[in-house]
C-alpha positions as CSV (number, residue, x, y, z in Angstrom):
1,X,-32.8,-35.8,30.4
2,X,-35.6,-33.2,30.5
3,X,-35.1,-30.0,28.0
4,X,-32.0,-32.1,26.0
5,X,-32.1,-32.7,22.3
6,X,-30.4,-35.2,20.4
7,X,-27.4,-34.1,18.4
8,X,-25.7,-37.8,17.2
9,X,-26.1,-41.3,17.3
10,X,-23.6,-43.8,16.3
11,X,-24.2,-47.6,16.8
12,X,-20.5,-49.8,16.7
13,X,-21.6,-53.5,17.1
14,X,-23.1,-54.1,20.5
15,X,-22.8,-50.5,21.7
16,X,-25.2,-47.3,20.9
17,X,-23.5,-44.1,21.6
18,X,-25.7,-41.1,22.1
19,X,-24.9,-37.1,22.1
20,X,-27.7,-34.9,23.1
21,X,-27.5,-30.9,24.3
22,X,-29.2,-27.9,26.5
23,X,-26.1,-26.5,27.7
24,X,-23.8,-29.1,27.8
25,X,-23.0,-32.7,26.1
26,X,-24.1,-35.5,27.9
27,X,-22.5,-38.7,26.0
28,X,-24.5,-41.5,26.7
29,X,-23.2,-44.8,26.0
30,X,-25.4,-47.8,25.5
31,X,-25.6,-52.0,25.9
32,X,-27.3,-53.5,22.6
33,X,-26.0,-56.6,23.1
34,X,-29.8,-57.9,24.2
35,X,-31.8,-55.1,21.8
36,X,-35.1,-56.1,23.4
37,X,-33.6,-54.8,26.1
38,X,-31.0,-51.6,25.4
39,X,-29.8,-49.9,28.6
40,X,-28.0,-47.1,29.4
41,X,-24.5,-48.1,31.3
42,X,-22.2,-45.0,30.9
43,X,-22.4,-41.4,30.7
44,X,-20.4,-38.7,30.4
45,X,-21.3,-34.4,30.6
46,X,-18.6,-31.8,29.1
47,X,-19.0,-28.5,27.3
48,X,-20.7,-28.1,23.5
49,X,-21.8,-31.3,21.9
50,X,-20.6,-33.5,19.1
51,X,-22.9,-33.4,16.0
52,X,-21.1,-36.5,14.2
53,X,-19.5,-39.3,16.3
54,X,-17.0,-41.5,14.2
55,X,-15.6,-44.9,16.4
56,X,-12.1,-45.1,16.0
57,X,-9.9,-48.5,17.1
58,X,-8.7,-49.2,20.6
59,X,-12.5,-47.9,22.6
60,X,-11.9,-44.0,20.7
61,X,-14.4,-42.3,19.9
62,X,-13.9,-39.0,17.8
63,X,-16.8,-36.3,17.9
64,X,-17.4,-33.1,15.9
65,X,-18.8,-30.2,16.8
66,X,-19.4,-27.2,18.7
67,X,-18.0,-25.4,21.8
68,X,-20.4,-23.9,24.3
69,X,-20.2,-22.0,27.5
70,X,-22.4,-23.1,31.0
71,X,-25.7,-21.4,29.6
72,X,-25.3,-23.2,26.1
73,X,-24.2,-20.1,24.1
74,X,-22.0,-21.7,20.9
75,X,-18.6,-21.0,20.7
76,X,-16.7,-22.3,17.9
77,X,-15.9,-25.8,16.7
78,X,-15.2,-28.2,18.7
79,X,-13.1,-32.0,18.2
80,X,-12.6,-34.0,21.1
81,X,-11.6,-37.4,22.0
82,X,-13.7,-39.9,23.8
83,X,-12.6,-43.1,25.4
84,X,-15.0,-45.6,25.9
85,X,-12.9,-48.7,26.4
86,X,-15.0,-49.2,29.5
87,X,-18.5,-48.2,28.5
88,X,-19.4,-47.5,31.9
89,X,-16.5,-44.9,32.6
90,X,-16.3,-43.0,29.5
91,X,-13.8,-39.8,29.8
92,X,-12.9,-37.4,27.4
93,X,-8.9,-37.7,26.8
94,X,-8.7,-34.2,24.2
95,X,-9.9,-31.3,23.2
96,X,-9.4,-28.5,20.7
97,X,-11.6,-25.3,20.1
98,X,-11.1,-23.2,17.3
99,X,-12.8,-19.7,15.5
100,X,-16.0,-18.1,16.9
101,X,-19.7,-18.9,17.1
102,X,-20.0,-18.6,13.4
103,X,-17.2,-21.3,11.9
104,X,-18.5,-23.7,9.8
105,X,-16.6,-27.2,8.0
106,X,-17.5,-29.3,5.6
107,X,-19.1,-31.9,8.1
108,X,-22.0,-29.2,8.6
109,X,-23.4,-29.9,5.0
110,X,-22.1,-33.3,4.3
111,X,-20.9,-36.7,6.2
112,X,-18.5,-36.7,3.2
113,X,-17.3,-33.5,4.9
114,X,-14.4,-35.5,7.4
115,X,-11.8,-37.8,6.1
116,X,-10.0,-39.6,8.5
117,X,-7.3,-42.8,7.2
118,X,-5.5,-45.3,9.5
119,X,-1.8,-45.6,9.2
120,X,-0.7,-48.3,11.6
121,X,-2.3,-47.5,15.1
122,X,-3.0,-43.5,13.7
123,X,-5.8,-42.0,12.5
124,X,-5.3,-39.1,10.7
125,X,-8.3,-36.7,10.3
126,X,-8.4,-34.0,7.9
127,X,-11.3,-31.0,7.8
128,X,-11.9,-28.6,5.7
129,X,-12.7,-25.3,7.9
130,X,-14.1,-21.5,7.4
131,X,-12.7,-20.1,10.8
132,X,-15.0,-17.3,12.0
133,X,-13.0,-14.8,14.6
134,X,-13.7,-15.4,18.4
135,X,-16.6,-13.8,19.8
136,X,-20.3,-14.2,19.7
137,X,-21.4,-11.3,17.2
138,X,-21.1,-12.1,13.3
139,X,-18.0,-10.1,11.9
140,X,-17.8,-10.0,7.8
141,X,-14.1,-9.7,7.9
142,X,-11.0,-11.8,9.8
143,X,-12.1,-15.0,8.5
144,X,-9.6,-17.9,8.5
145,X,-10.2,-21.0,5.7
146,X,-7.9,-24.5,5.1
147,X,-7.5,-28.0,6.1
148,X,-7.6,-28.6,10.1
149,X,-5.5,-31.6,10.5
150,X,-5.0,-34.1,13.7
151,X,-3.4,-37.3,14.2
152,X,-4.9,-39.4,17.0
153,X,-2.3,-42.2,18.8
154,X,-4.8,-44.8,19.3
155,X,-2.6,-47.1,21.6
156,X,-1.9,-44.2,24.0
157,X,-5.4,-42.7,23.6
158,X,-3.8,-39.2,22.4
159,X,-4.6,-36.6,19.9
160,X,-2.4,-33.7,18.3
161,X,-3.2,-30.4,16.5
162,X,-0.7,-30.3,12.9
163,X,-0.6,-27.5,10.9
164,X,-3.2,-26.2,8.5
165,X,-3.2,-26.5,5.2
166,X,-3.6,-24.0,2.3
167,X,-5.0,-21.8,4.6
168,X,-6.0,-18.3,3.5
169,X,-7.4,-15.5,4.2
170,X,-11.0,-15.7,4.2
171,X,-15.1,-13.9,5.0
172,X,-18.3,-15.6,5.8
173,X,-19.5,-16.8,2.5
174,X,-16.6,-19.4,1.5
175,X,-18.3,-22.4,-0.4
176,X,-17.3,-25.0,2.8
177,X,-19.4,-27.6,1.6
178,X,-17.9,-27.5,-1.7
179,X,-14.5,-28.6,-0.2
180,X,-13.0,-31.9,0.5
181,X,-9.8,-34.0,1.7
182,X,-8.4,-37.4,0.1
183,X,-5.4,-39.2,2.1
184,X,-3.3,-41.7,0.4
185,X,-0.4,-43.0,2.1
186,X,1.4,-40.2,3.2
187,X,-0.2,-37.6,1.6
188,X,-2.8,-35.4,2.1
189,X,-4.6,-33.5,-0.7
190,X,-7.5,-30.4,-0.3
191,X,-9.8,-30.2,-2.8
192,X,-11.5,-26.7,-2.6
């Protein structure tokens, strides 16, 4: 659409999916089973915009980014839930917001940044997060750092919020992109 910008792209076999932003996130999801020919046979518009997209089993799609108001203005991180079992319907099936304008993961400077593991029919994501008070204006202090954990049900299309991990106390200039997450089993270890 006129005035949008692209924000993420994820092909998954026959199907393109597509996140672009002005003031909210139009998810586009797209036939390439004939790519002479790619069309455009779903869309979907909710507030912010997912700057990674990572295709989950069962139709899920899991996107990472940022919250925004009406006029665009960014909000916090943002993780939501997308499923595109029918590509022409997609719906969004969860959300969760979290920090101010100013939060940053380890996903902004690296695609190493998210580690997600399937256990049986649950993915388990695991980000590391500098967690910026809410508001729009930069504040040097209040800052919240750790592991932002979620387990996504893929047979019943839900996700869930778990606790965070090692989280501290924290200002604007923690080393995110130095920090990582490694699952194994039933563990979860934070590397920061």
């Amino acid at each position: 659409k006129a005035g949008e910008q692209v924000y993420a792209v994820r092909f998954a076999g026959d199907r393109g999916y597509v996140v672009t932003f002005r003031r909210a996130d139009p998810l586009y999801v797209l036939d390439l089973s004939n790519p002479a020919d790619p069309k455009s046979v779903g869309e979907l518009v909710v507030s912010g915009y997912s700057e990674q997209i990572f295709p989950l089993s069962a139709g899920l799609l899991l996107g990472v980014g940022r919250e925004a108001d009406s006029k665009g203005v960014v909000s916090g991180l943002k993780l939501a839930l997308f499923d595109v079992a029918d590509p022409t319907r997609p719906k969004q099936t969860a959300s969760f917001s979290m920090g101010g304008a100013q939060s940053n993961s380890a996903l902004d400077y690296s695609s190493h940044g998210l580690n997600y593991f399937m256990k049986g029919g649950v993915a388990r994501i695991a980000l590391p997060v500098n967690l910026a008070p809410p508001g729009p204006t930069f504040a040097v202090g209040g800052w919240q750092a750790g592991l932002l954990r979620f387990e996504v049900d893929t047979a019943s299309g839900s996700m869930r919020e778990l606790p965070m991990r090692g989280a501290v106390t924290s200002n604007y200039d923690r080393a995110t992109w130095l920090e990582r997450s490694l699952q194994i089993g039933d563990q979860v270890y934070y590397l920061a």
